[in-house]
C-alpha positions as YAML, in Angstrom:
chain: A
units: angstrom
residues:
- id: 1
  name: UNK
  ca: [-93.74, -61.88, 24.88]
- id: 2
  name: UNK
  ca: [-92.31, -63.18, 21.49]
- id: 3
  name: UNK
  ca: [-89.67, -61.19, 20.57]
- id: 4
  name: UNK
  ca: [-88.68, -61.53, 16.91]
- id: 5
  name: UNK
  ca: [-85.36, -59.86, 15.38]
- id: 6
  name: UNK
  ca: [-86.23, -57.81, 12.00]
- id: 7
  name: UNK
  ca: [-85.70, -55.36, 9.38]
- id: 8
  name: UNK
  ca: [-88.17, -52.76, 9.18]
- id: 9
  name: UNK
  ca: [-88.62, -54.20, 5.32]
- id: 10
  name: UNK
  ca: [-89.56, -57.62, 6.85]
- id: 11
  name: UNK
  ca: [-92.10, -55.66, 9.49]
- id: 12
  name: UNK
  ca: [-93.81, -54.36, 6.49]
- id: 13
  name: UNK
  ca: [-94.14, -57.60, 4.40]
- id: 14
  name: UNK
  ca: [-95.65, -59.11, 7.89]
- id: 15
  name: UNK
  ca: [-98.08, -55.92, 8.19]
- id: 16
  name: UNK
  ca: [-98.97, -56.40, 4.39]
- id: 17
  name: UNK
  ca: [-99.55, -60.29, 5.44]
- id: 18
  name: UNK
  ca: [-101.61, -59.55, 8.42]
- id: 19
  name: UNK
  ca: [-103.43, -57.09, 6.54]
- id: 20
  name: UNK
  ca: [-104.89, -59.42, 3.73]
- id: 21
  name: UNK
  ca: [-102.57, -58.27, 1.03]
- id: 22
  name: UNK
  ca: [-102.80, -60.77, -2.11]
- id: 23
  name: UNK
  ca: [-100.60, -59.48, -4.82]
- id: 24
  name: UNK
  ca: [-97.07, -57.96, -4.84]
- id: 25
  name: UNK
  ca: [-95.79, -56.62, -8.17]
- id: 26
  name: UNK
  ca: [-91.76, -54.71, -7.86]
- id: 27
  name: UNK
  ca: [-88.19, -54.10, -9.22]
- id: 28
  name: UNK
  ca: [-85.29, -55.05, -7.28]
- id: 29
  name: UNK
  ca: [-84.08, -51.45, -5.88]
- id: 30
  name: UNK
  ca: [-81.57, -49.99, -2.64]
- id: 31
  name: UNK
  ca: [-83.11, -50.16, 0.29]
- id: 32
  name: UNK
  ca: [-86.60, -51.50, -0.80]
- id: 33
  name: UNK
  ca: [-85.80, -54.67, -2.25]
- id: 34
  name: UNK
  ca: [-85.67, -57.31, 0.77]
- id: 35
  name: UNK
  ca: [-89.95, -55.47, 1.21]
- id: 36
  name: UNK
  ca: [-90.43, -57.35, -2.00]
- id: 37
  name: UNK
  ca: [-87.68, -60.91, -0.92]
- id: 38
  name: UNK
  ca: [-90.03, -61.22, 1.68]
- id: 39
  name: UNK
  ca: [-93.33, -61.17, 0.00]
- id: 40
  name: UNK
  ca: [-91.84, -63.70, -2.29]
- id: 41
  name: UNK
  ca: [-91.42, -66.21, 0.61]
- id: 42
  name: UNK
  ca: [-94.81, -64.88, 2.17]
- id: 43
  name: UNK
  ca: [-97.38, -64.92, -0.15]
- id: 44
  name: UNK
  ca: [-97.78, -67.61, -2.84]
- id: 45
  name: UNK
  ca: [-97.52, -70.27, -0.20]
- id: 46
  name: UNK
  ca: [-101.03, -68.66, 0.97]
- id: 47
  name: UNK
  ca: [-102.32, -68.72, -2.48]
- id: 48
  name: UNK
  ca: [-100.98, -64.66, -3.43]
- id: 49
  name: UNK
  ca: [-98.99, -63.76, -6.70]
- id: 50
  name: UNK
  ca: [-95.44, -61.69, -6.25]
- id: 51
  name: UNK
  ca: [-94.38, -60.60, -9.65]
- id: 52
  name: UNK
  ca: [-91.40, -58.83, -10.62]
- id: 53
  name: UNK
  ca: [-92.10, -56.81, -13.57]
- id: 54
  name: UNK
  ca: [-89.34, -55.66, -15.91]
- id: 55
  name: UNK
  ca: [-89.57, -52.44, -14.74]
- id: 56
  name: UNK
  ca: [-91.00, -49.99, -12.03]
- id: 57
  name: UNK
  ca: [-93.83, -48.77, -14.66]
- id: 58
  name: UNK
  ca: [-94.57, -52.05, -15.21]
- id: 59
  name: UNK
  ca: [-94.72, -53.30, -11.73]
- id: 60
  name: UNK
  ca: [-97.55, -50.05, -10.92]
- id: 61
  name: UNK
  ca: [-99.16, -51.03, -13.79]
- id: 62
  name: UNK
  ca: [-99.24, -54.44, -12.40]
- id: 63
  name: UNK
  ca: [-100.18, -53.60, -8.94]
- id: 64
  name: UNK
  ca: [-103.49, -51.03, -10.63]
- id: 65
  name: UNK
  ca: [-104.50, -53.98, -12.70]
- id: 66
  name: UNK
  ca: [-104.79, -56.22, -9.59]
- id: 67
  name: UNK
  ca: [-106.69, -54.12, -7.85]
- id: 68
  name: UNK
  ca: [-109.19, -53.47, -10.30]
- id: 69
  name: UNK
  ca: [-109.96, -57.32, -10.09]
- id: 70
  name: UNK
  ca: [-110.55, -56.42, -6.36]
- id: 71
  name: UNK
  ca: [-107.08, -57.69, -4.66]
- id: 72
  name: UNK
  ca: [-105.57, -55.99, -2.17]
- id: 73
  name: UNK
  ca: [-102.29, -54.86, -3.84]
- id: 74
  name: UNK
  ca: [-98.73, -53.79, -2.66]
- id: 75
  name: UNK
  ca: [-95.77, -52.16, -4.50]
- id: 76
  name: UNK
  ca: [-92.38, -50.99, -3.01]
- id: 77
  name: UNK
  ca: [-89.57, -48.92, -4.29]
- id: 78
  name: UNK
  ca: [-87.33, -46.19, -3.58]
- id: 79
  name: UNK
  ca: [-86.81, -42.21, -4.82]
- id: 80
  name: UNK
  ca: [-85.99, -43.59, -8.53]
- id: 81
  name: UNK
  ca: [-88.95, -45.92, -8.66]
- id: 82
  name: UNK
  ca: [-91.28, -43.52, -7.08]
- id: 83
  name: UNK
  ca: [-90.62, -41.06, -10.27]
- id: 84
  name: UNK
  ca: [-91.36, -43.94, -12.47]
- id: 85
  name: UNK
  ca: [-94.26, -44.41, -10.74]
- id: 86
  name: UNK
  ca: [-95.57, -41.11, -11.26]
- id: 87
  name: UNK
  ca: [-97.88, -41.12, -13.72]
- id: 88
  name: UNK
  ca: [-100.01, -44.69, -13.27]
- id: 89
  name: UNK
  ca: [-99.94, -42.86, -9.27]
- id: 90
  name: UNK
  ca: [-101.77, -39.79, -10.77]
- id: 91
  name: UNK
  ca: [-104.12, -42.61, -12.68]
- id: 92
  name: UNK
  ca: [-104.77, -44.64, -9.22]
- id: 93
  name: UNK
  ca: [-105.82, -41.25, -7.54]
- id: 94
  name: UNK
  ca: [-108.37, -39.96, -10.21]
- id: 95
  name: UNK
  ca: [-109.93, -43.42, -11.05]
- id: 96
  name: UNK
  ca: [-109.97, -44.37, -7.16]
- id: 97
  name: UNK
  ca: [-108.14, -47.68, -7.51]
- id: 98
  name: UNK
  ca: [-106.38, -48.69, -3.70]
- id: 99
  name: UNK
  ca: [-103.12, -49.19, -3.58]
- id: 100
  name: UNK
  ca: [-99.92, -48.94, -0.77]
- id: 101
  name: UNK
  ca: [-97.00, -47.93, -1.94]
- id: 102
  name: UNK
  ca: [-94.04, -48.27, 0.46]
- id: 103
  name: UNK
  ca: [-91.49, -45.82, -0.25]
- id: 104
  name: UNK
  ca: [-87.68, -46.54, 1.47]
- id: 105
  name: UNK
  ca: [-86.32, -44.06, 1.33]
- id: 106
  name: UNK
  ca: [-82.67, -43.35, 0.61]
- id: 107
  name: UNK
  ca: [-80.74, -39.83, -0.02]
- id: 108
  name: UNK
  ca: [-81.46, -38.37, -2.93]
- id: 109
  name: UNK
  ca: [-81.53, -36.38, -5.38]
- id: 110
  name: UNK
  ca: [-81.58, -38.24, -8.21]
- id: 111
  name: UNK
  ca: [-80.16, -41.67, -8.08]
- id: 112
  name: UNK
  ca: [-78.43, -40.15, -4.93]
- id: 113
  name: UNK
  ca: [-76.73, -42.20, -2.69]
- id: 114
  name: UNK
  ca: [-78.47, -45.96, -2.41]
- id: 115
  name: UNK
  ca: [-76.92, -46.96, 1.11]
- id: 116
  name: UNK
  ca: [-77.60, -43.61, 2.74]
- id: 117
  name: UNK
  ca: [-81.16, -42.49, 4.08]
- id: 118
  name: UNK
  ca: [-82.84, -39.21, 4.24]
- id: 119
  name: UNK
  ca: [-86.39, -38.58, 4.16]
- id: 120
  name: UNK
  ca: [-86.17, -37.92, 0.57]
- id: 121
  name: UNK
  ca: [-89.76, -37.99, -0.53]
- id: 122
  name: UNK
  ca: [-91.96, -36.59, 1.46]
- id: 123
  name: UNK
  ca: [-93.21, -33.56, -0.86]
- id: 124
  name: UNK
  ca: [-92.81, -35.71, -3.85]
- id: 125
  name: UNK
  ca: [-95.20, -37.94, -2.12]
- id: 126
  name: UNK
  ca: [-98.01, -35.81, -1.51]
- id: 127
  name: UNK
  ca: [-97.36, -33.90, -4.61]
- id: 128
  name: UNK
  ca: [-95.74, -35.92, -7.09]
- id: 129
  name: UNK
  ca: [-99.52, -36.52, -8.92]
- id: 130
  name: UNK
  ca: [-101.26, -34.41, -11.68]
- id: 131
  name: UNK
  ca: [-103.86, -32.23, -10.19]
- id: 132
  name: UNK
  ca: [-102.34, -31.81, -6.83]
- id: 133
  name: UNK
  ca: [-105.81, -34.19, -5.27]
- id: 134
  name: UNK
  ca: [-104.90, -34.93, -1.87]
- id: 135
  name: UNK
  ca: [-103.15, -38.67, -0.86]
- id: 136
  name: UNK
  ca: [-102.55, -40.42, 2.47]
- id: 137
  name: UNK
  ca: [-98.69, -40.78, 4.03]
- id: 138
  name: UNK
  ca: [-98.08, -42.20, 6.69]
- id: 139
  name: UNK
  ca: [-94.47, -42.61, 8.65]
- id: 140
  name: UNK
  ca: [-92.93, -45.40, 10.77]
- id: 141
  name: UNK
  ca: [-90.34, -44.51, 13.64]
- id: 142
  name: UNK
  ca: [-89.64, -48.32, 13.58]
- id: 143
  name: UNK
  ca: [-89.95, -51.76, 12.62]
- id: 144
  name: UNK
  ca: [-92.78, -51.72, 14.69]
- id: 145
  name: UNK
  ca: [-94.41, -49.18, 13.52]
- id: 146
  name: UNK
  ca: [-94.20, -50.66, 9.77]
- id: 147
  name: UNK
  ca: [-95.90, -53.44, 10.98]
- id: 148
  name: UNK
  ca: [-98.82, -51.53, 12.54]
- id: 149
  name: UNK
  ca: [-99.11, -48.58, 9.58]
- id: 150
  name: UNK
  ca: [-98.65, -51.28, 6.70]
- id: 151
  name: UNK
  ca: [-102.14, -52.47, 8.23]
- id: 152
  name: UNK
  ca: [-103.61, -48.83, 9.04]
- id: 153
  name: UNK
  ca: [-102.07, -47.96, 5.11]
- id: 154
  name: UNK
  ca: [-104.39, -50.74, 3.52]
- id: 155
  name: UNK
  ca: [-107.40, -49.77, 5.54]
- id: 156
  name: UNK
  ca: [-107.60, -46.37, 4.75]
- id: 157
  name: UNK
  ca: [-106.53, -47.59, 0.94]
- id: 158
  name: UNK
  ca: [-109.55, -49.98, 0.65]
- id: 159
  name: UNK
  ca: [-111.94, -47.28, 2.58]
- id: 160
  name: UNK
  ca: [-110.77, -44.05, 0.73]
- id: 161
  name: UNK
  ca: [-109.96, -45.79, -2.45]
- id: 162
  name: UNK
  ca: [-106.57, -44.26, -3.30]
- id: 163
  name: UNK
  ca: [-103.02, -44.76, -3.12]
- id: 164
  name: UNK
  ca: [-101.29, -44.96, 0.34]
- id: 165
  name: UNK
  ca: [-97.59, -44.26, 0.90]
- id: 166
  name: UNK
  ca: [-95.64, -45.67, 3.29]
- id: 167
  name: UNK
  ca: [-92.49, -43.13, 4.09]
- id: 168
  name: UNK
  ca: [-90.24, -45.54, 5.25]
- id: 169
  name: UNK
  ca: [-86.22, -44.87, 5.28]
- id: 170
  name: UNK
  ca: [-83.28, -46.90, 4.56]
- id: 171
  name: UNK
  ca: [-82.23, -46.43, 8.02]
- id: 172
  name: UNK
  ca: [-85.39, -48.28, 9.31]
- id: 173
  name: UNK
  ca: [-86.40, -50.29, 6.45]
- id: 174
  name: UNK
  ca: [-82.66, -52.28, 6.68]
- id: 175
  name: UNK
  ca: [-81.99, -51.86, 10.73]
- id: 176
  name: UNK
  ca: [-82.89, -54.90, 12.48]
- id: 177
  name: UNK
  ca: [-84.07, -54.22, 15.64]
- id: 178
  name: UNK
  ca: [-86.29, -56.71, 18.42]
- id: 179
  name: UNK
  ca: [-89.70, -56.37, 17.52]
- id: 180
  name: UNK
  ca: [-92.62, -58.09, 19.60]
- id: 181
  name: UNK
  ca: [-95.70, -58.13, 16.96]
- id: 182
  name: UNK
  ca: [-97.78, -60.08, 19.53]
- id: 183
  name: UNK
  ca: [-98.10, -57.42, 21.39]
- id: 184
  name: UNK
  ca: [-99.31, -55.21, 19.08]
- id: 185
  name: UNK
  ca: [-103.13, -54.62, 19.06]
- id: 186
  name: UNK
  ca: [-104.28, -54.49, 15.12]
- id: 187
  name: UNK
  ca: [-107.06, -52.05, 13.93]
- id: 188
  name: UNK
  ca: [-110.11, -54.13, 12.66]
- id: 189
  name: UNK
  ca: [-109.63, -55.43, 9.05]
- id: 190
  name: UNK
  ca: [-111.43, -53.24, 6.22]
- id: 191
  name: UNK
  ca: [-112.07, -53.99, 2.63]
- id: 192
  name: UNK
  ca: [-113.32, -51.49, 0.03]
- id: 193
  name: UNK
  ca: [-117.60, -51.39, -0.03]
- id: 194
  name: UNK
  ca: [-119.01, -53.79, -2.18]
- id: 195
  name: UNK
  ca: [-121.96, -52.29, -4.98]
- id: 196
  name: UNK
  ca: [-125.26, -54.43, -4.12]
- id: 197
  name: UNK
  ca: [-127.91, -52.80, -6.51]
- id: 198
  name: UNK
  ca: [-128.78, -54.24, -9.70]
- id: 199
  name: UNK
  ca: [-127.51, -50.98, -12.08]
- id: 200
  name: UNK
  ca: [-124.12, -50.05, -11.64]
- id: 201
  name: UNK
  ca: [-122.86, -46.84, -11.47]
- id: 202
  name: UNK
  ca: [-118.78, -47.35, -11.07]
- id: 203
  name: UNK
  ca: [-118.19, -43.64, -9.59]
- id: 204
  name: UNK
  ca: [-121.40, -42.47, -8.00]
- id: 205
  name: UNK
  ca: [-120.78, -41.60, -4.09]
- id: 206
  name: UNK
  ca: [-121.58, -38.86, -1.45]
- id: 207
  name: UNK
  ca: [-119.63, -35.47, -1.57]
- id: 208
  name: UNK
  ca: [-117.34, -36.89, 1.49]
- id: 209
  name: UNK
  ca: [-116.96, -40.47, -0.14]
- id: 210
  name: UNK
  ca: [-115.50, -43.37, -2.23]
- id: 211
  name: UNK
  ca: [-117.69, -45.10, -4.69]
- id: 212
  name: UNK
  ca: [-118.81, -48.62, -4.36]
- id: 213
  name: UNK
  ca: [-117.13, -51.46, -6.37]
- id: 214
  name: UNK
  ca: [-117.50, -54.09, -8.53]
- id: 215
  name: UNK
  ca: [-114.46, -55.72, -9.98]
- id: 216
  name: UNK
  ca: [-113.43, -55.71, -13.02]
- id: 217
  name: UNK
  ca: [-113.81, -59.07, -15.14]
- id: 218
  name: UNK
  ca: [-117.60, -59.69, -13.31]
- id: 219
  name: UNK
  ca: [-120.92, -60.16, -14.35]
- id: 220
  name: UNK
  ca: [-121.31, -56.29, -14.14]
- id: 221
  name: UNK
  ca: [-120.00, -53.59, -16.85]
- id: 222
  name: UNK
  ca: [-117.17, -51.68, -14.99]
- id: 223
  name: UNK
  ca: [-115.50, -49.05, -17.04]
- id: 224
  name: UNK
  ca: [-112.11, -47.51, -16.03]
- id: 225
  name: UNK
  ca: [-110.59, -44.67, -17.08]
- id: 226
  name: UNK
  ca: [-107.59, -42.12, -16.46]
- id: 227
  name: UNK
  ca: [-109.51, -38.87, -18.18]
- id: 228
  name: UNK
  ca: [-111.90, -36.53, -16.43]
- id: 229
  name: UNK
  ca: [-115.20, -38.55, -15.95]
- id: 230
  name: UNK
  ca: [-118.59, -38.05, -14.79]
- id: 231
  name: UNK
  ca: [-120.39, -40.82, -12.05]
- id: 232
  name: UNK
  ca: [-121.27, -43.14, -15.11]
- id: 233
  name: UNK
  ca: [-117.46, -43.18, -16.21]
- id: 234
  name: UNK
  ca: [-117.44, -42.10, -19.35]
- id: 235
  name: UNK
  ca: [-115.06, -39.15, -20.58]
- id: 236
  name: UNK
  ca: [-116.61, -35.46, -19.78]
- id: 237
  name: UNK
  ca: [-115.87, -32.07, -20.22]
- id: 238
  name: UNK
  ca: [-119.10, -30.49, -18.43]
- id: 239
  name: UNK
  ca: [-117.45, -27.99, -15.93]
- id: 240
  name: UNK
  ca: [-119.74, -28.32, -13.28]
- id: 241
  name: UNK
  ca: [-119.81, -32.54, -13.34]
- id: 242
  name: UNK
  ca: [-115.79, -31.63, -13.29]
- id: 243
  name: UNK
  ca: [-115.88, -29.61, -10.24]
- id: 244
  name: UNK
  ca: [-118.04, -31.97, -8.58]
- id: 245
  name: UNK
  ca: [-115.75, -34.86, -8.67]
- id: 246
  name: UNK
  ca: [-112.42, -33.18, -8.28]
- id: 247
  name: UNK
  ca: [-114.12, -31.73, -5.17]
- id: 248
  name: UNK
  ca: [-115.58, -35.07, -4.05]
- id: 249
  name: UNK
  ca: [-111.91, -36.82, -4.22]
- id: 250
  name: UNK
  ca: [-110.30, -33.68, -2.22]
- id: 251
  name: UNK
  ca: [-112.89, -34.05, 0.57]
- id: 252
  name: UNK
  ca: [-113.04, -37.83, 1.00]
- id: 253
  name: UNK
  ca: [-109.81, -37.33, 2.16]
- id: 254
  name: UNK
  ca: [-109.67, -33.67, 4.27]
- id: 255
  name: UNK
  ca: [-113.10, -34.39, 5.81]
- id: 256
  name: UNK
  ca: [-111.39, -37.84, 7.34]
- id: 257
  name: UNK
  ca: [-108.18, -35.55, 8.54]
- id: 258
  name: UNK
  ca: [-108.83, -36.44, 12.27]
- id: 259
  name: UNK
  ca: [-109.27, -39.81, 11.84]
- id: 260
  name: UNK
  ca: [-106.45, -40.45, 9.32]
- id: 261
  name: UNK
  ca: [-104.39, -38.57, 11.85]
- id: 262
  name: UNK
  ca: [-101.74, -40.59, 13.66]
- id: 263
  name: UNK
  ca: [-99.26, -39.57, 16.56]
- id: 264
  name: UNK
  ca: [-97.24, -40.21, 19.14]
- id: 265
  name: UNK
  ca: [-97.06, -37.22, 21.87]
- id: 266
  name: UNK
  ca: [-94.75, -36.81, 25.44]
- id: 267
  name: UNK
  ca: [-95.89, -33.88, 27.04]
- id: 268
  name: UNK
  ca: [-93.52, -32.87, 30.09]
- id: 269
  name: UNK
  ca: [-94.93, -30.68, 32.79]
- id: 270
  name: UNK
  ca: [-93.28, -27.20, 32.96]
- id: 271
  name: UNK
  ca: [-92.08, -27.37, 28.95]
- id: 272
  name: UNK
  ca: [-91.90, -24.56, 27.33]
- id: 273
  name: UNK
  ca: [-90.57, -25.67, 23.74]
- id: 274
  name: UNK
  ca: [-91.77, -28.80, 21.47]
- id: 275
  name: UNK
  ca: [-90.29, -30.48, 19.37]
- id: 276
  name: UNK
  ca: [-92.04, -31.71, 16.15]
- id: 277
  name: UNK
  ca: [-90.57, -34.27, 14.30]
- id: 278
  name: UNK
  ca: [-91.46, -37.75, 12.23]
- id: 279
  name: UNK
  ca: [-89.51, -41.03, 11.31]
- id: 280
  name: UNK
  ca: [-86.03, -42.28, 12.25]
- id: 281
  name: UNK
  ca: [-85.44, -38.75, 13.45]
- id: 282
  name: UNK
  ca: [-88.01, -38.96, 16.23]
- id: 283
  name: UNK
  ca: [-86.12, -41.41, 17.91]
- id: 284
  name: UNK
  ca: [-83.60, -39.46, 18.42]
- id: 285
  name: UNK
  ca: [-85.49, -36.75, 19.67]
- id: 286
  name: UNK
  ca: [-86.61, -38.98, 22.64]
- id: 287
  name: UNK
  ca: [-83.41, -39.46, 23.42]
- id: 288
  name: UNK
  ca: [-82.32, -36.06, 23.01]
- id: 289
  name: UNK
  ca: [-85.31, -35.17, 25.16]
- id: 290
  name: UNK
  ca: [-84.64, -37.31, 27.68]
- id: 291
  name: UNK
  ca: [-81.52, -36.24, 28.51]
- id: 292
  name: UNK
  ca: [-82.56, -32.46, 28.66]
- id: 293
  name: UNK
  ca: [-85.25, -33.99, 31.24]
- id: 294
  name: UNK
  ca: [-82.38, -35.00, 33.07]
- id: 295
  name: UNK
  ca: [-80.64, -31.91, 33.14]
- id: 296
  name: UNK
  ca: [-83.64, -29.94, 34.57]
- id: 297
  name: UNK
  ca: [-84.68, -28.67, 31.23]
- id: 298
  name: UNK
  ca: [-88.49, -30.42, 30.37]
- id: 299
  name: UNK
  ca: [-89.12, -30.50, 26.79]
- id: 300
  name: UNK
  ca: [-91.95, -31.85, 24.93]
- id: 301
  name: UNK
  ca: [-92.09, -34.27, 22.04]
- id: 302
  name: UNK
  ca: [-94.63, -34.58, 19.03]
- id: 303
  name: UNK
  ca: [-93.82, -37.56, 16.48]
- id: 304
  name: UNK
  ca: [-95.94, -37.42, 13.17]
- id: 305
  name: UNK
  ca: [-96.92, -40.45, 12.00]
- id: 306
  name: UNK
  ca: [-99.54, -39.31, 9.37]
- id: 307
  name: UNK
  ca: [-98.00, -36.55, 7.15]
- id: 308
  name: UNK
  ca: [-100.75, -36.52, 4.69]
- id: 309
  name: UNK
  ca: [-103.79, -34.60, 4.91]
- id: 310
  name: UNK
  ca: [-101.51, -32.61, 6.92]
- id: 311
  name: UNK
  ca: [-103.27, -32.89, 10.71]
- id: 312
  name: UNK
  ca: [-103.54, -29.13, 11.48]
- id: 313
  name: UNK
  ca: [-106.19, -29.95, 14.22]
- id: 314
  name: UNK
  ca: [-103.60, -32.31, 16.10]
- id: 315
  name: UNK
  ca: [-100.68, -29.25, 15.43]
- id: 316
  name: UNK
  ca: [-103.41, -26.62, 16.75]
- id: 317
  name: UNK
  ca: [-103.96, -28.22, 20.10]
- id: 318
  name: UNK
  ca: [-100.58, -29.88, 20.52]
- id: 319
  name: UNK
  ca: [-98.67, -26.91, 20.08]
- id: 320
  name: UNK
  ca: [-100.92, -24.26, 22.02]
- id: 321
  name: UNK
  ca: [-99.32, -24.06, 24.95]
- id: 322
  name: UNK
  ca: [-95.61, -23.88, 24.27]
- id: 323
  name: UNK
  ca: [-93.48, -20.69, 23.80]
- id: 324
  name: UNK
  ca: [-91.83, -22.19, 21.44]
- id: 325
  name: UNK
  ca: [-91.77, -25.25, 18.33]
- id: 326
  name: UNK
  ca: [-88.85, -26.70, 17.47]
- id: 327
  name: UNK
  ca: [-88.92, -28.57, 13.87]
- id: 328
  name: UNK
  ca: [-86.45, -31.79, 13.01]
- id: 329
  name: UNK
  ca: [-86.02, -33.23, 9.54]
- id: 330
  name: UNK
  ca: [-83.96, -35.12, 7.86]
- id: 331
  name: UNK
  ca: [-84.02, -32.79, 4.83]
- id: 332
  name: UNK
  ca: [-83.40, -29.24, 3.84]
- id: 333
  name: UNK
  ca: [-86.80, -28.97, 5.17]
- id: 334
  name: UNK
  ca: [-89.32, -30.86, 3.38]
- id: 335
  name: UNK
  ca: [-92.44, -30.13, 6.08]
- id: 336
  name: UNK
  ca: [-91.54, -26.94, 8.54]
- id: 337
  name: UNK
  ca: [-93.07, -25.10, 5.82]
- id: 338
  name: UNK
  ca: [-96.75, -26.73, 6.61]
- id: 339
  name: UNK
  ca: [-96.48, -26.50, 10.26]
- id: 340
  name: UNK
  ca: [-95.48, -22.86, 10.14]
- id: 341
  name: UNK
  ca: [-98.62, -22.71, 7.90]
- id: 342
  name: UNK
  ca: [-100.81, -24.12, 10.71]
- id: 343
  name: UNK
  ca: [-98.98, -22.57, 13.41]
- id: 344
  name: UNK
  ca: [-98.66, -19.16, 11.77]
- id: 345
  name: UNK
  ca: [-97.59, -16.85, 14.58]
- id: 346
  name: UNK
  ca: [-95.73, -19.82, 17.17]
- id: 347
  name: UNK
  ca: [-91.74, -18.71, 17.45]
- id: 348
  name: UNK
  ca: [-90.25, -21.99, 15.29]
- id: 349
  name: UNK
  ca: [-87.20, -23.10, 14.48]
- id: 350
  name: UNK
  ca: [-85.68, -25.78, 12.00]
- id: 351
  name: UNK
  ca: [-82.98, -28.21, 11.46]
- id: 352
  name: UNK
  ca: [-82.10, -30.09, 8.74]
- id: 353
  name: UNK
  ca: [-79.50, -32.74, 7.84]
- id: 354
  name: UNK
  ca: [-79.05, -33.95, 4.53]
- id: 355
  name: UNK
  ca: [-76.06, -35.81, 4.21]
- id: 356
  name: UNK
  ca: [-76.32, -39.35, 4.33]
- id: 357
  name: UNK
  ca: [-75.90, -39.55, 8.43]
- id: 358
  name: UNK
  ca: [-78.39, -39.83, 11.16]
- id: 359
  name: UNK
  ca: [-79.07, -37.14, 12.97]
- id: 360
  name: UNK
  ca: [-77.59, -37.23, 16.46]
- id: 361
  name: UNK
  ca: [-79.72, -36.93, 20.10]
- id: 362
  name: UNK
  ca: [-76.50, -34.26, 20.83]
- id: 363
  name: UNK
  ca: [-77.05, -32.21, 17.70]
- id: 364
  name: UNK
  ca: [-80.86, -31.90, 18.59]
- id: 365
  name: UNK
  ca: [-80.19, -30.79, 21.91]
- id: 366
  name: UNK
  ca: [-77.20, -28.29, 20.87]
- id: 367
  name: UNK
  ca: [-80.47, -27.02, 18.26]
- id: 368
  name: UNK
  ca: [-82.86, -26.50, 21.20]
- id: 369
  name: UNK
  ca: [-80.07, -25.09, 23.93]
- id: 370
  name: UNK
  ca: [-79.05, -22.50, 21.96]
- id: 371
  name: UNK
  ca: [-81.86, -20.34, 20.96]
...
């Protein structure tokens, strides 16, 4: 065992690291910043390029043009920068250029408060794109875990060929905390699939799939471009060549829903209730649920760590036994809303905190108690 001491942030630069990740592009910002200190000490010394552009829109720009040459590219901001980002996101999802995008999270709204955390972001995540086509978020509990998702985040990026988030929090992304990264087992590397025929066609693919690529700047033609687009990639207004692709970059992600899906699950024998919850928050539901265990009363714990496709098949089976499902968030309640979608008909409850504090293991257990 090699235990090192680390931020969450610094997890995340080492996932990026492990991960292949060859440009960085960022604005200083609370609680995000020491994601992109780090990548300035990590990466040119193995040949990358960290840039700090002069401003958020600046630094996505960067980070799209970067991977269009075919690096694998990482950005990292909080609430602020993420509505900056807004528009070149909505221009990464329709013209399938990868990209992770680590969001720390801090309480918002609005410039909010920079040294507090909440989980801000996560419908402005999954929604904060024109067109509403589906993108992958995942969520870290711990440093740990932004190791291990950083590298899961550009995998599915470079297979999918969209924008990843990263729902970190300023509670985990500036804790330190002992972290052992030996011991962590790493998914496979995967990079995005190269074209090999002699005729190029920059957005032909199944129903269910990502288009090969070419980079930009090679021997081949590769056109790019934000508006609606046929296979070939030139502008289009035909309805039915429309339909096609908006369908084909909805279902390269939903038909992978299973496989995207990542978890974390205690089931205790005689439970009746569990309790659903994701991020900093979920440690503090072990706890809580540990000391309930203690006291004779077994409850059950489910920790989200993919938000995005929302994993109703995990929710279905996870929650089909129990009386009841208890929802934790720390929001006004950012993502009960989709689990009592999928669980239309369970007896659920919610709490929320929104104020800048942690939620407590005490206050989780006072929620489940008292029904």
């Amino acid at each position: 065992m090699a235990l090192s001491f680390m931020e969450g942030n610094e997890a995340v630069a080492r996932g990026a690291m492990a991960a292949g990740c060859s440009f960085f592009a960022g604005y200083p910002i609370t609680p995000a910043t020491t994601v992109f200190a780090n990548m300035l000490k990590m990466l040119p010394p193995r040949g990358g390029v960290c840039v700090q552009g002069e401003d958020e829109i600046a630094s996505m720009g960067y980070c799209i043009g970067a991977s269009m040459a075919g690096k694998k590219a990482l950005t990292a901001t909080s609430g602020p920068g993420l509505s900056l980002y807004s528009e070149q996101i909505s221009f990464a999802v329709g013209s399938e250029i990868p990209l992770v995008i680590v969001d720390v999270q801090r309480l918002g709204p609005s410039t909010g408060s920079a040294t507090r955390g909440a989980d801000s972001d996560i419908q402005f995540m999954r929604w904060g794109n024109t067109g509403g086509v589906p993108v992958i978020v995942l969520v870290p509990k711990d440093a740990l875990d932004c190791y291990l998702l950083t590298v899961h985040a550009f995998n599915y990026a470079e297979e999918f060929r969209c924008p990843v988030f990263i729902a970190s929090n300023k509670e985990i992304g500036m804790t330190k905390e002992s972290v052992d990264l030996d011991a962590v087992t790493l998914p496979p590397l995967v990079a995005r699939k190269p074209y090999r025929g002699d005729a190029y066609v920059p957005f032909e693919a199944g129903p269910e799939s990502a288009p090969d690529f070419l980079p930009i700047g090679g021997r081949d033609l590769v056109r790019q471009t934000s508006s609606t687009h046929g296979p070939d990639g030139y502008i289009t207004i035909d309805p039915g060549v429309i339909e096609a692709n908006q369908e084909r970059l909805q279902n390269k992600i939903l038909a992978a829903e299973e496989r995207i899906t990542l978890y974390e699950e205690n089931h205790r024998p005689g439970a009746d209730t569990l309790v659903i919850s994701y991020g900093v928050t979920s440690r503090a539901v072990d706890d809580a649920c540990a000391h309930l265990e203690k006291k004779g009363r077994p409850v059950s714990s489910l920790t989200l760590k993919t938000l995005w496709p929302v994993p109703e098949t995990l929710l279905l089976k996870a929650a089909k036994s129990y009386r009841r499902i208890v929802v934790v968030e720390m929001n006004l309640g950012q993502y009960v809303g989709e689990i009592q979608r999928v669980l239309c008909g369970k007896k659920i409850d919610f709490y929320g905190q929104m104020d800048g504090i942690l939620i407590k293991p005490g206050k989780i257990m006072e929620v489940i108690e008292n029904e």
